[in-house]
N, C-alpha and C positions, 0 to 999 in steps of 0.2 A: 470413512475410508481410512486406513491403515496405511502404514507409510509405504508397506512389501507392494500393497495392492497399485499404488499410484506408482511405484516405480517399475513394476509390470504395464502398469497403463502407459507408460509413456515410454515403454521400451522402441519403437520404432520413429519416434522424434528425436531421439539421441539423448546426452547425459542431460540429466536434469537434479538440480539441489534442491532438494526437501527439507524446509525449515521449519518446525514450529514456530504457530503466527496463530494468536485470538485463540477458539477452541476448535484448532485445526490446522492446517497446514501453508504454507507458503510457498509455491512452485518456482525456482529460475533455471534462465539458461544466461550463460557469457554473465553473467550478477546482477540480468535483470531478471524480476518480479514478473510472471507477466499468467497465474494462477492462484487461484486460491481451494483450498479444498475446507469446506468447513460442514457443520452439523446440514445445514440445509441444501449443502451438493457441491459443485466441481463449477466454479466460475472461473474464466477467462478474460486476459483484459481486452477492450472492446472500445471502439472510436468511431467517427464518422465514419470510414471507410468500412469496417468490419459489421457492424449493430446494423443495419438492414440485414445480412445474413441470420445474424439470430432471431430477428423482428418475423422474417420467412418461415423459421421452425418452430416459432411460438416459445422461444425463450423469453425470460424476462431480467431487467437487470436485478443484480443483488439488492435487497433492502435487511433492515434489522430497525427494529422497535426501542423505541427511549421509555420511558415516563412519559413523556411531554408528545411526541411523533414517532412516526416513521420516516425513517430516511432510506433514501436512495441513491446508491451508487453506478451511476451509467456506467462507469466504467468498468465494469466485472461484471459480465451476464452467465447466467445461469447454462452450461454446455448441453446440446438436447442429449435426451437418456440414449435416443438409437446409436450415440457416436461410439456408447460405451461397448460394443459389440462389435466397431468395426476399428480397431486402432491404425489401420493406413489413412483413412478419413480423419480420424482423430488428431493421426498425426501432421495433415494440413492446416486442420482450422490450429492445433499449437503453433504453426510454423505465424498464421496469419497474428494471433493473440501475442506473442512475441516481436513481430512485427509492429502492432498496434502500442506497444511497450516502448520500444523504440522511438516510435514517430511523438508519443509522451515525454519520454526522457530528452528528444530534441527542441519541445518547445519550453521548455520551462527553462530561465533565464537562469546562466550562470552565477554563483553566489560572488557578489563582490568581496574582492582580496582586502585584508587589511591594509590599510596605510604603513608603508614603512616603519617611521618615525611619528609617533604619537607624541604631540605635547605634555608638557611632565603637569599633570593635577596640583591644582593648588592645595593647601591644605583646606579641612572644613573647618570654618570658626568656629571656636567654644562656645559649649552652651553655657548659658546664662544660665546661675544657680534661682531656684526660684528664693523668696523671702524669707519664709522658713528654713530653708537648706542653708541660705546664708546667717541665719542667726547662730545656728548649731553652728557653724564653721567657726565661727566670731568665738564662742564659747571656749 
């Protein structure tokens, strides 16, 4: 998918930022993340509340292959193809996946602030010349 084409697809959810992301794309709205468009199709993000609706249409969540496994990401499910045809439809489950973005961005814990005033570092001791390095010095 093409960036003209995604931003035709989401004409009717309103503005959306198109980032390049991996070998694909990155969807937001307000500067949250909440799509991805990549080689293997048009994922949404997805959470308790949302992923029984995709589980209904026989989406599956996003995976990708290591060396070693595959892994899977629950959170980005694969959108069913029929939404691609209806973009008012489309544009609820965006409104949901965004939402599901959201309710993400609320639970993960604020990053703690630095300390004001940080204690001043001691110096690190010298190292110790080994035997030989002390001979040559001697010299």
């Amino acid at each position: 998918m093409d960036r003209e084409f995604l931003a035709e697809l989401f004409a009717d959810f309103g503005p959306v930022t198109i980032r390049k992301m991996f070998s694909g794309y990155g969807i937001s709205a307000d500067g949250i993340n909440f799509a991805l468009s990549l080689r293997a199709g048009l994922f949404f993000r997805a959470d308790e509340v949302t992923i029984p609706e995709f589980e209904a249409e026989g989406s599956k969540p996003f995976q990708y292959s290591t060396r070693a496994k595959t892994v899977v990401v629950n959170s980005y499910w694969e959108l069913p193809a029929r939404l691609f045809d209806d973009s008012a439809e489309l544009a609820q489950w965006a409104r949901a996946a965004l939402a599901a973005a959201q309710r993400a961005k609320v639970k993960t814990r604020p990053k703690k602030k630095a300390a004001a005033k940080t204690a001043p570092r001691k110096a690190a001791p010298k190292k110790r010349l080994s035997k030989k390095a002390a001979k040559r010095k001697v010299r």
